[in-house]
C-alpha positions in Angstrom: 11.8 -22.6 -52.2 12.8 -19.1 -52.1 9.3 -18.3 -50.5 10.1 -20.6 -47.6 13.6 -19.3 -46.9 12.5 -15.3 -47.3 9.9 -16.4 -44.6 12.4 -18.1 -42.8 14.7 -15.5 -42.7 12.0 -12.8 -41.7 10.7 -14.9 -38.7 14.3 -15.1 -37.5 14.7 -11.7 -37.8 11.8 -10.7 -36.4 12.7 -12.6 -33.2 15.6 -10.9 -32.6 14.0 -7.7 -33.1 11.6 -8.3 -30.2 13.8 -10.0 -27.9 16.5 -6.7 -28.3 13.4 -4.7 -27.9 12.2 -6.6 -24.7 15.6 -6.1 -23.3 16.1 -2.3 -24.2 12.4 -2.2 -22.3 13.6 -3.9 -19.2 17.3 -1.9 -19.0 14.8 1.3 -19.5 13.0 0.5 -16.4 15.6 -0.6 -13.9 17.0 2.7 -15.1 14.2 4.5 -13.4 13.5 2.0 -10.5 17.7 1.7 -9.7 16.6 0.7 -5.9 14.6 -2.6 -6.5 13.9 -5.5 -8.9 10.6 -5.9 -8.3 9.2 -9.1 -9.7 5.9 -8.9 -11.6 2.6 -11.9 -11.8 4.0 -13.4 -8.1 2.1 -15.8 -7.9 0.9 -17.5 -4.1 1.8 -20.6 -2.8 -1.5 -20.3 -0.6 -2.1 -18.8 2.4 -0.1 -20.1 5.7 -2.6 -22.1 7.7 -3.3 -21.6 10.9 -6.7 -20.6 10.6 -9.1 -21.3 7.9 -11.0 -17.9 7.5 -13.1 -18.0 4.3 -15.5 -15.2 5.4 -14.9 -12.1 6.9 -14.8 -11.9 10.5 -17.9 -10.5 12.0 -15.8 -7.6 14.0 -15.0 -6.2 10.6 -17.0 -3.3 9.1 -16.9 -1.2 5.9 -15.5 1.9 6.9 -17.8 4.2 5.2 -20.9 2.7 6.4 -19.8 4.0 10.0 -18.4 7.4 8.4 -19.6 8.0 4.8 -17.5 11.6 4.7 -14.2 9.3 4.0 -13.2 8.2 0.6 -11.7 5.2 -0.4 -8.8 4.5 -3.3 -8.2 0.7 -2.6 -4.7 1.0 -4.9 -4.9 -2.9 -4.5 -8.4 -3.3 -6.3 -6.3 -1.8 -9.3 -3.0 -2.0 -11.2 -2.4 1.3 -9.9 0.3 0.0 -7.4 4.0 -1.2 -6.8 2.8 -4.3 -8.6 1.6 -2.7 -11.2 -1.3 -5.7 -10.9 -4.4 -6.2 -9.5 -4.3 -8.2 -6.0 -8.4 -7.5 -4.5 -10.7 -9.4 -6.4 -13.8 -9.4 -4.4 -12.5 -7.0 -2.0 -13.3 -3.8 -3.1 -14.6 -1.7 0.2 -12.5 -0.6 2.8 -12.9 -2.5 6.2 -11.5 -2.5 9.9 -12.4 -3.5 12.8 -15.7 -1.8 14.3 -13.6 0.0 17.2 -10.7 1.2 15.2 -13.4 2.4 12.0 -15.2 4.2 15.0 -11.4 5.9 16.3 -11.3 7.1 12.1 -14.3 8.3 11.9 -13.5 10.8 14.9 -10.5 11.4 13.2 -12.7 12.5 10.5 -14.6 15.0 12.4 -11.9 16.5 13.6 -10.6 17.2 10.0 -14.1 18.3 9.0 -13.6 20.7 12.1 -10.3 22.0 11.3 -10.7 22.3 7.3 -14.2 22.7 6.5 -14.5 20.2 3.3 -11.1 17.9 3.8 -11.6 14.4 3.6 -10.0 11.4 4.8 -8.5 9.4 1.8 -7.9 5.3 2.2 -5.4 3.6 -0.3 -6.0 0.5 1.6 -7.3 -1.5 5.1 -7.9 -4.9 5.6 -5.2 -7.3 3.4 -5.5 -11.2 3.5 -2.5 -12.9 4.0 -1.8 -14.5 0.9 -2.0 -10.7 -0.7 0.6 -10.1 2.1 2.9 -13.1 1.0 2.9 -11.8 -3.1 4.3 -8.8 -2.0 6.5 -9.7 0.5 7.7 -12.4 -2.7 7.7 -9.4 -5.1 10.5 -7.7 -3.0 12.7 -10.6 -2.3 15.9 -9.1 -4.0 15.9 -6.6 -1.1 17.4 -8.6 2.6 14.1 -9.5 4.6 15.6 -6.9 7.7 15.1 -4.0 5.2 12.1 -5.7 3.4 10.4 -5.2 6.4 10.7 -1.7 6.4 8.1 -2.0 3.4 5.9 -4.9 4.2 5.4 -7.3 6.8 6.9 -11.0 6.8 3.3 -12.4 6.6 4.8 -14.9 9.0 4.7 -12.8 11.8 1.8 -11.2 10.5 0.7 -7.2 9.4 -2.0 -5.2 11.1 -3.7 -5.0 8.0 -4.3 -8.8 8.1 -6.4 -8.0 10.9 -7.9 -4.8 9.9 -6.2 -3.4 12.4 -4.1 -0.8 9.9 -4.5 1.9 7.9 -3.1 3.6 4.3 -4.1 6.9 4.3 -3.8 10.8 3.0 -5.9 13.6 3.2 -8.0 15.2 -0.1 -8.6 19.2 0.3 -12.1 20.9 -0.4 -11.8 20.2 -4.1 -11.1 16.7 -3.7 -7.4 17.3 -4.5 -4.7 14.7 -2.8 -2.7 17.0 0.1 1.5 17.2 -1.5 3.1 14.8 1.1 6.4 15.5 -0.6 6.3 11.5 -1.9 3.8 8.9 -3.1 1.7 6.4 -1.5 3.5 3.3 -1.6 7.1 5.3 -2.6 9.9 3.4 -0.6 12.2 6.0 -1.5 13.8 7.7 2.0 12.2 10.9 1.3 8.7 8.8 2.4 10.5 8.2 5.7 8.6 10.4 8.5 11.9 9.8 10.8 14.0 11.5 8.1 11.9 14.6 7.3 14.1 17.2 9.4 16.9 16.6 7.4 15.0 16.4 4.2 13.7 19.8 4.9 17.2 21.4 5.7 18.1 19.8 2.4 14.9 21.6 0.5 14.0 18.4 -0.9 10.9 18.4 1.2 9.3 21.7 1.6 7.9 23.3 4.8 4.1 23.3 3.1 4.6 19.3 2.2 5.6 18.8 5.6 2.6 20.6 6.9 0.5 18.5 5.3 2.1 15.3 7.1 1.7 17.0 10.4 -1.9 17.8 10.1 -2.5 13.9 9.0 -0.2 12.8 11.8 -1.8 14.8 15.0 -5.4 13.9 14.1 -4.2 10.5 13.8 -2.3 10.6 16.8 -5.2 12.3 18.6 -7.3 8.7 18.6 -4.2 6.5 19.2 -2.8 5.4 15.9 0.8 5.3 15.6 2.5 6.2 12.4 5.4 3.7 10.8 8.7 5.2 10.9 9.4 4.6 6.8 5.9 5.5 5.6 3.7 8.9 5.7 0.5 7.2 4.8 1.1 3.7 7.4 -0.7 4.2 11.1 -1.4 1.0 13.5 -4.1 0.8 15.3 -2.4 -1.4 18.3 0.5 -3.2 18.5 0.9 -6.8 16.7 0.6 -8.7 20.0 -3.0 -6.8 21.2 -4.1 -7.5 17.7 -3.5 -11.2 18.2 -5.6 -11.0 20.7 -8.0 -9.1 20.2 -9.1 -9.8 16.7 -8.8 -12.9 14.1 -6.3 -12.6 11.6 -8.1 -12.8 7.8 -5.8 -15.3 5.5 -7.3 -14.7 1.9 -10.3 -13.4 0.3 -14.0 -14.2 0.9 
């Protein structure tokens, strides 16, 4: 009898040992994250069906087979994201569509031109829809106006669901990633292109960090791809309504 209460007792104990501990872990983290709650294992409802695309569109190509000098990083092939969880499961090559792989790849050269050994870096391209709607459900404790700012209501569609956008950064001769004074995927302000002159004045972005923007954002710019206000490392290819279109919109994985 004395056996089965000590046991008794320790479970109990035990419990409330991890459950203190589980809470100490979470306060720990919104301690470091104070902007956002973002919630973790989202899972999809399903992708929103107005086209049943099981295969990849034809239009779409792996962007190294038209320019093997660029590198890939697909951040969503890993847990090495905002989610902190894998979201590509059989996508694990970057692709766009032929024309706008053709417009990076000149982009490309012109790197290779300027900096002899600089590389083009891809943290991500083409994104199904339903990978669209876990993220866009991951952020839901921030107003959908200012969600927006980080990812696209999947109901009106992202230009990565038609392979049509572009995550991107520059790696130097010895393959190291160009300082771009914040993070790929960082939705702190300091990210913000639109807020970089008053970052600068500040000193929390320095003059070689913003440098290192401006050489990414004129060879971009030089074949037509527009950079988002919020993000360094976000150009379009077109606007949302030529992309409509022009190509078919890709609503989950092969």
């Amino acid at each position: 009898m004395y056996r089965l209460l000590s046991g008794v007792f320790f479970g109990v104990y035990l419990g409330v040992v991890l459950f203190a501990c589980d809470i100490a872990d979470s306060a720990h983290k919104q301690k470091n994250h104070p902007q956002v709650k973002i919630k973790e294992n989202i899972k999809s409802q399903g992708p929103i069906k107005d086209q049943k695309t099981t295969i990849l569109p034809a239009q779409l190509v792996d962007v190294q087979s038209i320019c093997p000098d660029i590198q890939i990083d697909l951040k969503y092939c890993t847990s090495d994201n905002f989610l902190k969880q894998r979201l590509y499961f059989s996508i694990d090559r970057a692709y766009l569509q032929k024309d706008v792989a053709a417009r990076l790849a000149k982009v490309q050269q012109a790197l290779s031109k300027q900096r002899p050994g600089y590389r083009l870096l891809i943290f991500d391209a083409l994104r199904p829809v339903s990978v669209q709607e876990k993220m866009w459900k991951a952020l839901d404790t921030i107003i959908p106006v200012e969600r927006a700012k980080f990812v696209s209501n999947p109901k009106n569609r992202s230009l990565h669901n038609f392979g049509a956008a572009i995550d991107i950064s520059i790696l130097d001769a010895k393959g190291q990633l160009l300082d771009m004074g914040a993070g790929f995927d960082d939705i702190r302000k300091i990210a913000y292109p639109c807020l970089e002159d008053s970052f600068l004045r500040t000193g929390q972005l320095s003059t070689q960090q913003l440098s290192n923007r401006l050489l990414l954002r004129n060879l971009m710019k030089s074949q037509g791809f527009r950079q988002l206000p919020t993000e360094w490392w976000h150009y379009n290819a077109c606007s949302r309504e030529e992309a409509k279109q022009k190509y078919q919109v890709v609503l989950v994985e092969p």
